[in-house]
C-alpha positions as CSV (number, residue, x, y, z in Angstrom):
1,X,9.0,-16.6,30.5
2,X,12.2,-15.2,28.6
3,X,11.4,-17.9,25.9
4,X,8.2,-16.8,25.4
5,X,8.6,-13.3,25.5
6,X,11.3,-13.8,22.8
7,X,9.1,-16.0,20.7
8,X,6.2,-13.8,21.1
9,X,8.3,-10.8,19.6
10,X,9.9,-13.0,17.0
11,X,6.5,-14.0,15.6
12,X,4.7,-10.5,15.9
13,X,7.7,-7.9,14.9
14,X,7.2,-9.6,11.3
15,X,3.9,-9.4,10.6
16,X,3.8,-5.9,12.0
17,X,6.5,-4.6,9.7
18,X,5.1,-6.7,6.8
19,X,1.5,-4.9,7.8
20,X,3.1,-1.6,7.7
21,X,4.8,-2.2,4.1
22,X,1.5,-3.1,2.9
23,X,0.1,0.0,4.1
24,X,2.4,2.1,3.0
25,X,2.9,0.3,-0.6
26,X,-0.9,0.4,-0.9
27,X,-1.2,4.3,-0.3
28,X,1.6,5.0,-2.5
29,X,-0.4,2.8,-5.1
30,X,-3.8,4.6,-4.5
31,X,-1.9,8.1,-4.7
32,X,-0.2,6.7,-7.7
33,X,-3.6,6.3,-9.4
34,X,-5.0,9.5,-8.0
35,X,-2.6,11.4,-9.2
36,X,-0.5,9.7,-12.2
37,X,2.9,11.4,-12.9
């Protein structure tokens, strides 16, 4: 159970932190266009 808890978190703290840099880069790129500086 401790095994798969840890492997469980090992395989989905990744992609959510790789989903949320997406997001975020992707909302800086639309604002980016939006409103060029």
């Amino acid at each position: 159970t401790v095994t798969r808890m840890y492997f469980i978190h090992v395989f989905i703290l990744p992609v959510i932190v790789t989903t949320l840099i997406i997001i975020h880069l992707f909302i800086v790129w639309v604002q980016g266009i939006a409103e060029p500086h």
